[in-house]
C-alpha positions as CSV (number, residue, x, y, z in Angstrom):
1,X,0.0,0.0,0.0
2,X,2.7,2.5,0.8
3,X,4.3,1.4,-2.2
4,X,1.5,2.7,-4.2
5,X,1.1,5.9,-2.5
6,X,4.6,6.8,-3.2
7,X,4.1,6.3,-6.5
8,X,1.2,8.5,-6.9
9,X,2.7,11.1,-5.1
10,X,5.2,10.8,-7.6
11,X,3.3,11.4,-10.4
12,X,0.9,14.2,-9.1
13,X,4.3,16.3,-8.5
14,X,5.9,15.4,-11.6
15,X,2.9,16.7,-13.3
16,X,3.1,19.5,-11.0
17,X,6.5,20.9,-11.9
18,X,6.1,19.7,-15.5
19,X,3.2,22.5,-15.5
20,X,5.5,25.0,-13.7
21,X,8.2,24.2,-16.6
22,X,5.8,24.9,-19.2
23,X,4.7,27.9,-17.4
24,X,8.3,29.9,-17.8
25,X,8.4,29.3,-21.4
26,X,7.0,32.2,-22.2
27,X,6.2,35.8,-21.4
28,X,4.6,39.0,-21.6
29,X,5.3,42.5,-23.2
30,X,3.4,45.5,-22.3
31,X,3.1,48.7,-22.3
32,X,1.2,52.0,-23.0
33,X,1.4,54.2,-26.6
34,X,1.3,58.2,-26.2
35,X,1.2,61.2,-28.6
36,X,4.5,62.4,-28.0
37,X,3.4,66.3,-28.0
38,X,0.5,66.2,-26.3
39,X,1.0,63.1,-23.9
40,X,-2.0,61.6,-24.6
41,X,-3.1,58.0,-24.8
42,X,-3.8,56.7,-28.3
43,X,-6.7,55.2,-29.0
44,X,-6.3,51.7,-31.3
45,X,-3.1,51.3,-32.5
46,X,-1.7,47.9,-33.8
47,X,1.5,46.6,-31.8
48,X,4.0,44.3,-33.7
49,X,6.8,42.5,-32.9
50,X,9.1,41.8,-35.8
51,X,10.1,38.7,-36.3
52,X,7.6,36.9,-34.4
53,X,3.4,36.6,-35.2
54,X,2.3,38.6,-32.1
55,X,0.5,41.5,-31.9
56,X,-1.6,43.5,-29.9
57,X,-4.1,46.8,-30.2
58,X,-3.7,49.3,-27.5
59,X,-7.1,49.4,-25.3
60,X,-9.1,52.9,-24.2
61,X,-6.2,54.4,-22.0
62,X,-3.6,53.3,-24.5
63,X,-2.8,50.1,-23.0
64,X,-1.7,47.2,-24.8
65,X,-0.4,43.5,-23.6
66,X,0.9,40.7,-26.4
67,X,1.0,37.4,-24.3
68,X,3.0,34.2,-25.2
69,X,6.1,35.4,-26.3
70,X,8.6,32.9,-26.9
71,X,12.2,33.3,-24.8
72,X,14.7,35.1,-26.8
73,X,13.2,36.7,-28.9
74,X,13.3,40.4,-30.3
């Protein structure tokens, strides 16, 4: 019986930092997009990153997030 405990307790935490591996594979860029003159958020513009097929539209206040982005990358 303990024999078979120990092994489920194996697999639930290998699963468990399997998940956590996965998890830091990526990341996040954001940021917010302003008129430089007049310092005010713009409204709808398209954020790209070169290179990679991401992008993001910047949100009410200017705000934008692009999600997934692979390690090392530009």
């Amino acid at each position: 019986m303990l024999g078979k405990v120990r092994k489920v307790t194996f697999i639930v935490l290998s699963f468990g930092l399997l998940g956590w591996a996965v998890a830091q594979t990526t990341g996040k860029i954001a940021g917010k997009v302003k008129d430089k003159a007049t310092n005010q958020a713009i409204i709808g513009v398209n954020v790209a990153i070169k290179g990679v097929s991401l992008g993001a539209a910047t949100d009410a206040n200017g705000w934008y997030m692009i999600l997934n982005m692979p390690p090392g990358s530009q």
